[in-house]
C-alpha positions as CSV (number, residue, x, y, z in Angstrom):
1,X,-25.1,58.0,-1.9
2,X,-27.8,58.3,-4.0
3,X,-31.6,58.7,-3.1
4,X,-32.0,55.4,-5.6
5,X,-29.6,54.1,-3.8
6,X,-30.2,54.1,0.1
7,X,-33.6,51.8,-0.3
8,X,-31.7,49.2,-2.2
9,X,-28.7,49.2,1.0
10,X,-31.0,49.3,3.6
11,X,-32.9,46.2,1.8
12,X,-29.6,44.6,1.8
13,X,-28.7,45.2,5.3
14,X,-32.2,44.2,6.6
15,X,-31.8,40.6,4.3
16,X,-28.3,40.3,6.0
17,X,-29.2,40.9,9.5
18,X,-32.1,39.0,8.9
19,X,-30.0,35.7,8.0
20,X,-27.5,36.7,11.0
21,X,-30.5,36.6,13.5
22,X,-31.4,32.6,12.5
23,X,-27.7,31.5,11.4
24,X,-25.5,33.2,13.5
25,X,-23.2,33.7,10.8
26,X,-20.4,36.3,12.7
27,X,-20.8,33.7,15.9
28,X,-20.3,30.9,13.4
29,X,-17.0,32.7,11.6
30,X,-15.5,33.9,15.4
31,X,-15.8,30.2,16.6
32,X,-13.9,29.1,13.8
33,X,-11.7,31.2,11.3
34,X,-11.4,33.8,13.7
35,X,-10.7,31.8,16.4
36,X,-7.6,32.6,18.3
37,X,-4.4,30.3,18.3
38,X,-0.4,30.6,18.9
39,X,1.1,32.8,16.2
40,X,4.1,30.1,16.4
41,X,1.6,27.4,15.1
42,X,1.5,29.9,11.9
43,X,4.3,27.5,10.8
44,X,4.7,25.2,7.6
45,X,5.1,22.3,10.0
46,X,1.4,23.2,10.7
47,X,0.2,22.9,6.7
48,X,-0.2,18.5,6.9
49,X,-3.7,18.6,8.2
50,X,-5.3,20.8,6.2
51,X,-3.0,19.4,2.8
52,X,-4.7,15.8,3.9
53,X,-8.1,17.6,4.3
54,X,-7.9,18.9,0.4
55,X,-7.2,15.3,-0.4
56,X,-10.2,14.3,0.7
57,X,-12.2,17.0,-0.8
58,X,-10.4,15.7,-3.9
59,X,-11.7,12.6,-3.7
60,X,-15.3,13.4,-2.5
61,X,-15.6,15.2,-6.2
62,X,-14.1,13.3,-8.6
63,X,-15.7,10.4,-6.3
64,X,-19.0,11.9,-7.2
65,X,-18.3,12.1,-11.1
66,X,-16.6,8.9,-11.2
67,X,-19.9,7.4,-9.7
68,X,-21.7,8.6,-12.5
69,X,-20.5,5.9,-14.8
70,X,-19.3,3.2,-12.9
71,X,-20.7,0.4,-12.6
72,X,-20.4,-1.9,-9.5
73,X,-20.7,-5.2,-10.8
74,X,-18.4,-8.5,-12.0
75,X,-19.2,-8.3,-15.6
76,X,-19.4,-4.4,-16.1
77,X,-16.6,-2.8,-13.6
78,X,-13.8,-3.7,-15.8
79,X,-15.6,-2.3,-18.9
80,X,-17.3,0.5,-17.4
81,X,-13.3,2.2,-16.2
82,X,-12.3,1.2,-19.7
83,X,-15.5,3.1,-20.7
84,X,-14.3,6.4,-19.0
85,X,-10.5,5.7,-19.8
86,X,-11.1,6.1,-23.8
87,X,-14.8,7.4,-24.4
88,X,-15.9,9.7,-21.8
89,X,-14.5,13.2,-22.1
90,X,-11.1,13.4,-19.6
91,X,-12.6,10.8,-18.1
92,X,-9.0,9.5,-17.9
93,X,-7.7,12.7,-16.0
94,X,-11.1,12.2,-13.6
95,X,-9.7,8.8,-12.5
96,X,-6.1,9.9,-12.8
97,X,-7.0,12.7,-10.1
98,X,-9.1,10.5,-8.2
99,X,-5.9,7.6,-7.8
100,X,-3.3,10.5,-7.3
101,X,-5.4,12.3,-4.5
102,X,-5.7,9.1,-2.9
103,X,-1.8,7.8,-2.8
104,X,-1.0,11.9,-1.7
105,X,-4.1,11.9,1.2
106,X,-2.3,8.4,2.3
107,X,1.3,10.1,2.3
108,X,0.5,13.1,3.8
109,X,-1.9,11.8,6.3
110,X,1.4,9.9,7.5
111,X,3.3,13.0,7.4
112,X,0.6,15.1,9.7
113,X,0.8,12.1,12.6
114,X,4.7,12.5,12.1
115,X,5.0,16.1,13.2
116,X,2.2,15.9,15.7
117,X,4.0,12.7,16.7
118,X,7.5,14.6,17.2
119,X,5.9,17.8,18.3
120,X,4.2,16.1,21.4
121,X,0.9,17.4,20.8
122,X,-0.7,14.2,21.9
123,X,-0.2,15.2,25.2
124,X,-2.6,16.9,27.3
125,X,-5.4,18.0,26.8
126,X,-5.4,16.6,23.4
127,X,-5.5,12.9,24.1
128,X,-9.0,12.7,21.9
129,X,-7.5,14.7,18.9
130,X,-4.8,12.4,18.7
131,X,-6.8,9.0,19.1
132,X,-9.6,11.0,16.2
133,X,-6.6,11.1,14.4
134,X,-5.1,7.7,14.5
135,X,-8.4,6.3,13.2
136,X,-8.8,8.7,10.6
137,X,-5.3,6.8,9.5
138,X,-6.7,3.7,9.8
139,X,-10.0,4.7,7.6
140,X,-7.6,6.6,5.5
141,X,-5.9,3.3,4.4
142,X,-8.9,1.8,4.4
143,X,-10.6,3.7,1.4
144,X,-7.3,3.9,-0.4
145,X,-7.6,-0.2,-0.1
146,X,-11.4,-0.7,-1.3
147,X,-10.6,1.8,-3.7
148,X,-8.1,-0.3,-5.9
149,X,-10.1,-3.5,-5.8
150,X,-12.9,-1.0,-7.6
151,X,-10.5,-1.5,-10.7
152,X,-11.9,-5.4,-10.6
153,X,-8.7,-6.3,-12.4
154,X,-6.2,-9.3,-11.9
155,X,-4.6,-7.4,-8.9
156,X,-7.4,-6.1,-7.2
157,X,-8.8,-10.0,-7.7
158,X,-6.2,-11.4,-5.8
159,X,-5.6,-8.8,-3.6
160,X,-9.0,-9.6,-2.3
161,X,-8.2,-12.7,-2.3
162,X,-5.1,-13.0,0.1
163,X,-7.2,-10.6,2.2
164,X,-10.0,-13.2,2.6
165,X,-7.6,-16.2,3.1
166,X,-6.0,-13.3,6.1
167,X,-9.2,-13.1,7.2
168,X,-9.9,-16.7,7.4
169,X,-7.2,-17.1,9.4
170,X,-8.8,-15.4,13.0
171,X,-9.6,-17.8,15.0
172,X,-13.6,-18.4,15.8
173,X,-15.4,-15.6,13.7
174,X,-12.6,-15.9,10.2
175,X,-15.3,-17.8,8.3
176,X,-18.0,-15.2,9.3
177,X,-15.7,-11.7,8.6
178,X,-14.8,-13.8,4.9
179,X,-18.2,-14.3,4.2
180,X,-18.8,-10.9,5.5
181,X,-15.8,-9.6,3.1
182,X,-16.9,-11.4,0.0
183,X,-20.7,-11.8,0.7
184,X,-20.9,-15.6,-0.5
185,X,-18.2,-18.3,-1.1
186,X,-16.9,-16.9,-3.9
187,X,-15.5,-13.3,-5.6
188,X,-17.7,-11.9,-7.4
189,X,-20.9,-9.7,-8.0
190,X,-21.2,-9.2,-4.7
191,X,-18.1,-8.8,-3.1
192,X,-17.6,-5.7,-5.5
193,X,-21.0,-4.4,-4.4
194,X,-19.9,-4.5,-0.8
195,X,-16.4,-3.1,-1.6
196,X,-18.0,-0.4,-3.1
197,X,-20.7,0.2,-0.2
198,X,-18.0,0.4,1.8
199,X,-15.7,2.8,-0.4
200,X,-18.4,5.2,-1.4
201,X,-21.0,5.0,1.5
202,X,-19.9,3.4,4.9
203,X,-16.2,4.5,5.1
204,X,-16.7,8.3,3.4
205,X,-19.3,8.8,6.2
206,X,-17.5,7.7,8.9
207,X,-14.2,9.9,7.7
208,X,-16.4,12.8,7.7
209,X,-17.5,12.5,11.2
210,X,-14.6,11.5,12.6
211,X,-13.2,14.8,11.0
212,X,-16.3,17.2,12.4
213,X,-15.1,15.7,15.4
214,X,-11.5,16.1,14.9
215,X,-11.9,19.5,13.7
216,X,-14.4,20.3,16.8
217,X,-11.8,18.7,19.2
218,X,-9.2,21.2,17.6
219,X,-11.5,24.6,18.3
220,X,-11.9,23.1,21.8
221,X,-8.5,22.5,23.0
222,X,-6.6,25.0,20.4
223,X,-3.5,24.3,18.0
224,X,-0.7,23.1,19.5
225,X,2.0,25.6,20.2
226,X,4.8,25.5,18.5
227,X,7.1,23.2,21.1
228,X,10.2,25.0,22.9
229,X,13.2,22.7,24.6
230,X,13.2,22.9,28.5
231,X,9.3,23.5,28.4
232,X,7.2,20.6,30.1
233,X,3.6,20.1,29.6
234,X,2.0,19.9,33.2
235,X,-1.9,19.3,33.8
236,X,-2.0,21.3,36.6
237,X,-0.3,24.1,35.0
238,X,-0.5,24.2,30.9
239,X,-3.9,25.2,30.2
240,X,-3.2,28.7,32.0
241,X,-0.1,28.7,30.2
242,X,-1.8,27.9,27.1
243,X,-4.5,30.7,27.9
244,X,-1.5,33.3,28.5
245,X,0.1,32.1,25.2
246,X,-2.9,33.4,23.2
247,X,-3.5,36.0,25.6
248,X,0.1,37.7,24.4
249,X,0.6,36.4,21.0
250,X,-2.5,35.0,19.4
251,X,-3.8,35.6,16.1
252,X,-7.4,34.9,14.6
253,X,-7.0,31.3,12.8
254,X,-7.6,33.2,9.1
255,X,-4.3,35.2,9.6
256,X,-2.4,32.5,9.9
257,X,-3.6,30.4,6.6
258,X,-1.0,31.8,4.2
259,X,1.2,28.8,4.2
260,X,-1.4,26.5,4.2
261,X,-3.0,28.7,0.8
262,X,0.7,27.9,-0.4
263,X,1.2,24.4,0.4
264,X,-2.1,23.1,-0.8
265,X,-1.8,25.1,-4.0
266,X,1.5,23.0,-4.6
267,X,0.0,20.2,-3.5
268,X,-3.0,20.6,-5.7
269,X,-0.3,20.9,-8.8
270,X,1.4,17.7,-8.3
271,X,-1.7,16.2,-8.4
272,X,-2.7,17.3,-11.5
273,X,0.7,17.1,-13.2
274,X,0.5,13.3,-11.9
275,X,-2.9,13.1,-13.7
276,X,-1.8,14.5,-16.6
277,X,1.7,13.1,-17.1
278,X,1.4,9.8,-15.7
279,X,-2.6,9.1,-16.0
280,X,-4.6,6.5,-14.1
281,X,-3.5,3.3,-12.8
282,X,-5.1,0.5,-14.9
283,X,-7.1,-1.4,-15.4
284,X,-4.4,-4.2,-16.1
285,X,-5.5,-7.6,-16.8
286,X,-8.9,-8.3,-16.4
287,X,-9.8,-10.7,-13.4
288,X,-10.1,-14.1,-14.4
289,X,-10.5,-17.0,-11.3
290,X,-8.6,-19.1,-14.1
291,X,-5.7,-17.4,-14.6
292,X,-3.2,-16.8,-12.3
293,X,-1.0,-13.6,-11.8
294,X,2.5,-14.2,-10.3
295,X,3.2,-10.6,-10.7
296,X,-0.5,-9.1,-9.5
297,X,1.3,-5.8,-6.9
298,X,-1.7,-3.3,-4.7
299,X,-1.1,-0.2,-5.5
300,X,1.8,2.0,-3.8
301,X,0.4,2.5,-0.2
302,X,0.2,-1.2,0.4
303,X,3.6,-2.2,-1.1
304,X,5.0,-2.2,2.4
305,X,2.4,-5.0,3.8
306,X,3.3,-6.9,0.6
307,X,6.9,-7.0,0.7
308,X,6.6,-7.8,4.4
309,X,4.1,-10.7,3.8
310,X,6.5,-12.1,0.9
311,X,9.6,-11.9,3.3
312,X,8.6,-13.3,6.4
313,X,9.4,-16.7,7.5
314,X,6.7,-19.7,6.5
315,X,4.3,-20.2,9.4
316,X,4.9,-16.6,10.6
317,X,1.2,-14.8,9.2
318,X,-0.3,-15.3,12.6
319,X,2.7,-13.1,13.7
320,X,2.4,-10.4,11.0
321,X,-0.8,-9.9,9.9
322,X,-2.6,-9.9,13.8
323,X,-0.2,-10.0,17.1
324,X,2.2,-7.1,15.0
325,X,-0.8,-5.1,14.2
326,X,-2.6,-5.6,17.5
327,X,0.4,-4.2,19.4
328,X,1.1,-1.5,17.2
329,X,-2.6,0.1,17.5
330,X,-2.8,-0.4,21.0
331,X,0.6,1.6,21.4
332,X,-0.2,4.5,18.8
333,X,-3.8,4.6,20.8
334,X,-1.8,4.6,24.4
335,X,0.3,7.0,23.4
336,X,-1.3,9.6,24.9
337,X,-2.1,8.3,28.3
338,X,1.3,6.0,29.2
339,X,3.4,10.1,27.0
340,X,0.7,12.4,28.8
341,X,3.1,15.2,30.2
342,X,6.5,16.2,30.3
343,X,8.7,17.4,27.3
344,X,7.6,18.5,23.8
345,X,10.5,19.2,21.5
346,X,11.6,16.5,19.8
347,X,15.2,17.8,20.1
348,X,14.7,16.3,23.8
349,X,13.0,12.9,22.8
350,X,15.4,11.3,20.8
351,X,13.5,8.1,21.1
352,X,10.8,9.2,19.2
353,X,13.1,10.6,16.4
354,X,14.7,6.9,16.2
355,X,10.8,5.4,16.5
356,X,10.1,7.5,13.5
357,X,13.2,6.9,11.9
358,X,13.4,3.5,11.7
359,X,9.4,3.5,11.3
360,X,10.2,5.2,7.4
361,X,13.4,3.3,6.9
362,X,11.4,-0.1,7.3
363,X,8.4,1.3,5.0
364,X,10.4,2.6,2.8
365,X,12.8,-0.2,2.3
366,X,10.0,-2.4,2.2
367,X,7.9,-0.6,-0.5
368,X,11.2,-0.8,-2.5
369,X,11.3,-4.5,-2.1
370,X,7.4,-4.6,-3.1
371,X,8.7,-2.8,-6.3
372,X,11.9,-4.4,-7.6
373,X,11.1,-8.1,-5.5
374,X,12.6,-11.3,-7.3
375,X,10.3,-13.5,-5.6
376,X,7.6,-13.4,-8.8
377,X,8.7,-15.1,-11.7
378,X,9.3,-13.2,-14.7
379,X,6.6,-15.0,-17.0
380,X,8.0,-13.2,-20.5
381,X,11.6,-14.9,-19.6
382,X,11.5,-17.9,-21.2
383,X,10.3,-16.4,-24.6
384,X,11.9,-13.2,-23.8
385,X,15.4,-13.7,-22.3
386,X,17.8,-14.6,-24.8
387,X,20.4,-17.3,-23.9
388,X,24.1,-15.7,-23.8
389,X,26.7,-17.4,-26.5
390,X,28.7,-18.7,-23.4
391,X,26.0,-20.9,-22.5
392,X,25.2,-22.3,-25.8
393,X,29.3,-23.0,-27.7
394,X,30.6,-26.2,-27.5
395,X,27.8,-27.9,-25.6
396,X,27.2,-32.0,-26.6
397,X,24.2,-32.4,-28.5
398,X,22.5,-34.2,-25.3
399,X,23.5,-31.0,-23.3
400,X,22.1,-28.3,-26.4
401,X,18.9,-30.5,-26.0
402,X,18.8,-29.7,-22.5
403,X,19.7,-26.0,-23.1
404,X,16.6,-26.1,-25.2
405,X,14.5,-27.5,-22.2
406,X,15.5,-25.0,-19.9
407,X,14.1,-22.6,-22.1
408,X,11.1,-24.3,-23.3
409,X,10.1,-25.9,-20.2
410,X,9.7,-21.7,-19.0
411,X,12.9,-22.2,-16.4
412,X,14.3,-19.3,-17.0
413,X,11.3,-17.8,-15.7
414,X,12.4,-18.4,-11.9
415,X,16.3,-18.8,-13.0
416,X,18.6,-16.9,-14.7
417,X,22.0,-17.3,-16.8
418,X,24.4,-14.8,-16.5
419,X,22.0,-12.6,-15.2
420,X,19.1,-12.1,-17.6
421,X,16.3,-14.1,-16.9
422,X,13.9,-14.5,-13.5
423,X,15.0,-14.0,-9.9
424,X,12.8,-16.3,-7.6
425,X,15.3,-18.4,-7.9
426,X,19.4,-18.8,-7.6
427,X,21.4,-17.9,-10.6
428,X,22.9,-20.9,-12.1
429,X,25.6,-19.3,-14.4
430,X,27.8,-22.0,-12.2
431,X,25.4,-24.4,-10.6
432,X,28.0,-27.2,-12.2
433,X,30.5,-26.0,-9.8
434,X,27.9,-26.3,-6.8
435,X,25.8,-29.0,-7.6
436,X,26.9,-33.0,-8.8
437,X,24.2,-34.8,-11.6
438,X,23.0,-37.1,-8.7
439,X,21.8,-33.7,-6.5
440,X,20.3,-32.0,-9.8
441,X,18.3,-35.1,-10.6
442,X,17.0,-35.0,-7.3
443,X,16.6,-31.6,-7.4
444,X,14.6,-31.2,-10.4
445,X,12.2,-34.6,-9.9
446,X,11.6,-34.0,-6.0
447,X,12.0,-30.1,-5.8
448,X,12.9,-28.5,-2.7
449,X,12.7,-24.8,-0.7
450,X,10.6,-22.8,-3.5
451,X,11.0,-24.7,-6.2
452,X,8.4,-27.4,-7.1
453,X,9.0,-31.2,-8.3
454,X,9.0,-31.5,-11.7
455,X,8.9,-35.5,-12.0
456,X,5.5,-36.1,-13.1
457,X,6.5,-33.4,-15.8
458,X,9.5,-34.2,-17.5
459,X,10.4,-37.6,-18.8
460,X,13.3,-40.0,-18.0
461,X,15.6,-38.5,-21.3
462,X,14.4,-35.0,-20.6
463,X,15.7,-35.3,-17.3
464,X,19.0,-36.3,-18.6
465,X,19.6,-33.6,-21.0
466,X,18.0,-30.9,-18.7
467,X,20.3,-32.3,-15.9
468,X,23.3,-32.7,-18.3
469,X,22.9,-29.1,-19.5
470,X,23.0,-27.9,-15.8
471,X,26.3,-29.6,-14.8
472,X,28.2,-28.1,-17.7
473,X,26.9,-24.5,-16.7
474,X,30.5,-23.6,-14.7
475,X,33.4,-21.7,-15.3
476,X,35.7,-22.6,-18.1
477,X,38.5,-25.4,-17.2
478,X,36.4,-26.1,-14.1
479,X,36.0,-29.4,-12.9
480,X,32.2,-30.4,-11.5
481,X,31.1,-30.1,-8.5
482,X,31.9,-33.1,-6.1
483,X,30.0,-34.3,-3.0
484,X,32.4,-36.6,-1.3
485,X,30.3,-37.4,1.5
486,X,27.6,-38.8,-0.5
487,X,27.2,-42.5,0.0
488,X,28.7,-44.2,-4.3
489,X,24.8,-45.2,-5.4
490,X,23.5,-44.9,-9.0
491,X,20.4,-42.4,-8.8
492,X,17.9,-43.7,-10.7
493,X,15.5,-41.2,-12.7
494,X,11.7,-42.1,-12.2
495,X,9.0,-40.2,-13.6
496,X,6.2,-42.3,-12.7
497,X,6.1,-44.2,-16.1
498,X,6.8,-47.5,-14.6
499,X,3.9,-47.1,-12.7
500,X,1.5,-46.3,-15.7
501,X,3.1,-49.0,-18.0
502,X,1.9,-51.5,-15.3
503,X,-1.2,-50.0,-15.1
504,X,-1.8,-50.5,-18.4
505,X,-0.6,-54.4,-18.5
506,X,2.5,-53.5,-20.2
């Protein structure tokens, strides 16, 4: 080393050692990178918290830029993602990123409480990490939540929406949590201005101390070791044993990180490729009070709760939406006091394989459902669905003006003929062979199960031919349906004109 040299080294060393003395720095970096844990939690079973914690880091950023040019309000929301989708530079991949990380943090939050779940590491001594955890989930879902009705389009309207009328539905303090929701009687202004308080102020901060805490609860009582069959977790016993564990085969934190480099490098590529080759979700239809949206679907996470909500019985929300819930948080926060000792490997708890099991099975048949559901009609049908031949040749002229009815009066939105056409309700390819004229009259004016009356809407004649029509949809040297049991009476068709004509004197 040079003369030159030795000044400018030792002016280095006395800066460093300078900073050490007030920060601590080598303290700092031993409590924490190099701190000491099992080399068997080195694993890529291990990756799922910190994959979850890039997530988040991933929306913090693009969070940050995206709040540089949106604008929380009724009238400019809509225009200002619009704004950012077609004029700002990649402002498309921005938001793209932004939705992405937030469906992945959502998925592979899950998939973190799933292996500490089957790994047993709720169990003593880390009873707090494990409740930190489970409301880190619960936050998780709800950013991901507030975050789509930031779009202000027709789903996120009516999202917020059903979640109000849920709301409003608690008995004693529903009206106050709605008014608290929407901030007035009415979604608007400011119900997006507390949606977005809450997405970018309230519900951020509280995820990042929850994770300080998580993270500090971690350093406290260690990783989890890597479970073995036949080895039970006993108070008295399994911090000594934990203490031997990293006494014989621990490794500083920062030797272990390789997979976790790895798996959040893949990670961080689907997320871009998703930006890039799928883009950013919306905004779709702009919310408009005024125009309802059969089809209005939340966004992926949530298509669970909304197949669930669509299936269940009538009179049944009470049920789902707050006993259901209510048990299911008081059991995942339990867990760790009714669970607290005994055996780890999930190879010797096959109840919590089946819990988790059946647990993804119902999500995941459910979030199916919530994509391919019939029960929303398909409002392009009727101008979209073309009518087969089969159900057209040799019709009467009475029953081709009823075929032109069904098609015009938007049935085939909910109904279908020979499959093509809505879902919400039954094929009728062959309601002739299933239903007599007196029981589609009825039918049609008083309505019944989903389907609404349509008296007030169709007149006397239309009624006839629509009715007409529908009896000859059967199978080809058929004969129609016949209801023995059915007392002989003539069914009158009333549409409510009688009534007007007398209004009017005539």
């Amino acid at each position: 080393m040079s003369a030159k040299e030795k000044p400018i080294t030792g002016t280095l060393v006395n800066i460093a050692m300078w900073m050490e003395r007030r920060l601590h720095i080598v303290k700092i970096w031993n409590a924490t990178a190099g701190h000491p844990i099992p080399k068997t939690s080195a694993s890529w079973f291990y990756t799922f918290g910190s994959m979850t914690l890039l997530c988040f880091s991933i929306q913090i950023i693009t969070g940050i830029l995206l709040s540089l040019a949106y604008v929380p309000s009724a009238a400019e929301a809509y225009r200002s993602l619009e704004f950012l989708n077609f004029h700002v530079e990649l402002g498309w991949l921005l938001r793209a990123m932004h939705y992405w990380g937030s469906n992945c943090m959502v998925i592979v939050m899950f998939l973190h409480m799933t292996q500490v779940f089957l790994w047993g590491a709720y169990k003593y001594p880390r009873e707090l990490t494990w409740i930190s955890g489970v409301v880190l989930l619960f936050l998780t879902l709800a950013i991901a939540f507030t975050g789509q009705v930031m779009r202000f389009d027709s789903d996120a309207f009516w999202g917020v929406g059903i979640g109000a009328a849920v709301l409003g539905r608690i008995p004693f303090i529903g009206g106050q949590l709605v008014s608290l929701l929407l901030g007035g009687a009415i979604i608007g202004s400011d119900t997006l201005s507390r949606f977005f308080a809450f997405h970018v102020f309230i519900l951020p901060g509280c995820i990042l101390a929850l994770v300080s805490l998580h993270l500090r609860l971690v350093l406290l009582k260690g990783i989890n070791d890597y479970p073995k069959p036949g080895i039970q977790v006993n108070r008295r016993t399994y911090d000594a044993t934990y203490e031997e564990i990293i006494r014989k085969e621990g490794i500083p934190f920062f030797h272990g990180i390789d997979k976790d480099l790895v798996a959040n490098g893949i990670l961080l590529v689907v997320i871009v490729s998703l930006a890039i080759f799928v883009g950013p979700n919306g905004p779709g239809i702009p919310a408009d009070p005024a125009v309802r949206i059969s089809d209005a679907r939340p966004d992926y996470p949530f298509l669970w709760i909304f197949a669930a909500a669509a299936l269940a019985p009538h009179g049944s929300e009470l049920l789902l939406f707050f006993v259901l819930p209510i048990i299911a948080t008081l059991l995942l926060i339990g867990l760790p006091f009714y669970s607290n000792q005994g055996e780890k490997h999930f190879a010797r708890r096959p109840i919590a394989i089946l819990v988790v099991l059946l647990t993804y099975l119902g999500i995941g048949m459910l979030s199916y459902a919530g994509l391919t559901g019939p029960w929303s009609p398909q409002m392009e049908a009727w101008s979209g669905a073309p009518t087969k031949r089969e159900f057209i040749q040799a019709r009467t002229p009475l029953e081709l003006q009823g075929a032109l009815l069904f098609q015009n009066k938007q049935c085939r939105n909910c109904h279908a003929l020979g499959g093509v056409g809505g879902r919400r309700g039954p094929d009728l390819s062959d309601i002739g062979t299933r239903m007599d004229e007196p029981l589609l009259v009825r039918q049609v004016i008083q309505g019944g199960g989903n389907m609404p009356a349509y008296g007030n809407n169709l007149s006397e004649q239309e009624v006839r031919a629509l009715v007409s029509y529908l009896v000859s949809l059967r199978p080809p040297h058929t004969i129609p349906a016949q209801i023995p049991s059915r007392p002989e009476k003539t069914e009158r068709v009333s549409t409510g004109e009688p009534a007007k004509q007398a209004q009017s004197g005539r």
